[in-house]
C-alpha atoms as one frame of an Amber mdcrd trajectory, in Angstrom:
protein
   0.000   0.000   0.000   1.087   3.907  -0.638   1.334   6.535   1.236  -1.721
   7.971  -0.005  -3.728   4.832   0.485  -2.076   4.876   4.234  -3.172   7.976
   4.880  -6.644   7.683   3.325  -7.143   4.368   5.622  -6.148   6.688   8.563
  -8.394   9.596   7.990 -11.256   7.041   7.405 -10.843   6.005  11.041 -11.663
   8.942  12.587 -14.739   9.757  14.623 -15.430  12.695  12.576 -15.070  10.685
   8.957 -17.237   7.542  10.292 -19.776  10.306  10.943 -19.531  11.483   8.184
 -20.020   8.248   6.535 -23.291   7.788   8.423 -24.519  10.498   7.465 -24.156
   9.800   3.972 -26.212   6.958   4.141 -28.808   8.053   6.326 -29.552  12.027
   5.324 -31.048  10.395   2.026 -33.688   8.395   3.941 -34.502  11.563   6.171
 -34.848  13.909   3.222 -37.347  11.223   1.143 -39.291  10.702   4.363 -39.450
  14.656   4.277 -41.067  14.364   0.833 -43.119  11.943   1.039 -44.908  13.071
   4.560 -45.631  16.476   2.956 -46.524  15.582  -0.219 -48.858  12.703   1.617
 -50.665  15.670   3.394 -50.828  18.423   0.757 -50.651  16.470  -2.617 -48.633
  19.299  -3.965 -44.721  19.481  -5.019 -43.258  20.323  -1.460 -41.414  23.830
  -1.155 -37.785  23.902  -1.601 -37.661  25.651   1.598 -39.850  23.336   3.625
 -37.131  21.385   2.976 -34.115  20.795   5.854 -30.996  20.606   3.845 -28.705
  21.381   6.741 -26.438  18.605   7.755 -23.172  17.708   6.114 -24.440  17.379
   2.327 -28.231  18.503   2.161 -28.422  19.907  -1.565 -25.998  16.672  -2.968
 -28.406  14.752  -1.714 -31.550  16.417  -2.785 -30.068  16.697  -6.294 -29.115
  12.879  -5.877 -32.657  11.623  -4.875 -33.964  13.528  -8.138 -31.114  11.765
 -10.566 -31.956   8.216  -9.111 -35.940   9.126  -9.959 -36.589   8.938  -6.234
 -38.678  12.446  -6.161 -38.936  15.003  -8.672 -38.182  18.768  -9.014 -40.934
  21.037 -10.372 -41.718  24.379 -10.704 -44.328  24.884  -8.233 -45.071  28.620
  -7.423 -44.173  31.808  -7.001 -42.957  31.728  -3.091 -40.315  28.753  -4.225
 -37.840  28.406  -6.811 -38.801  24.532  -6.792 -40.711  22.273  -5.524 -40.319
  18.563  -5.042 -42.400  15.684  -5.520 -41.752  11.674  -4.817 -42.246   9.028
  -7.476 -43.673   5.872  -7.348 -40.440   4.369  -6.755 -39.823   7.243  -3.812
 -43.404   6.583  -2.465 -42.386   2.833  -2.212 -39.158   3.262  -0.684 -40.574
   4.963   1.771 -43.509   3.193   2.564 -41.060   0.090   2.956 -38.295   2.389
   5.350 -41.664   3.208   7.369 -42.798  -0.811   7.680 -39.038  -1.749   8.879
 -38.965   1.611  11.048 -36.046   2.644   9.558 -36.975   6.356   8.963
């Protein structure tokens, strides 16, 4: 191994990176659920700034739920620049995350 794969095995170990890791594979979930819970109640494209895109990579991960066709991004109104809506694939996932109670 190199010293850049040394180093990148170190960093990986830290607190701060294995949080960071975590996050990356749970912020998704949290943001769909977001979505969906609106959207469930209103049955219009939810606000752009309804939306909590705080955490370590909010906007990635909206704009990476819309490329995998998990929710969609619409024009909605005058008050947002966009607003979101899930698929039928986004509706399922999260209907299924609900069931195992993992959102």
């Amino acid at each position: 191994m190199g010293a850049f794969e040394d180093f990148v095995e170190v960093v990986k170990q830290t607190e701060t990176m294995q949080a960071l890791f975590q996050s990356l594979e749970k912020e998704p979930a949290k943001l769909l659920a977001a979505v969906c819970r609106e959207y469930e109640v209103t049955k219009k494209a939810v606000p752009d700034h309804h939306l909590n895109l705080s955490g370590y990579f909010g906007e990635a991960i909206l704009r990476a739920l819309v490329s995998a066709n998990l929710i969609t991004r619409e024009r909605e109104d005058r008050f947002a620049l966009y607003g979101y809506k899930p698929t039928e694939a986004g509706l399922k996932y999260y209907g299924a995350m609900q069931k195992e109670k993992n959102i």
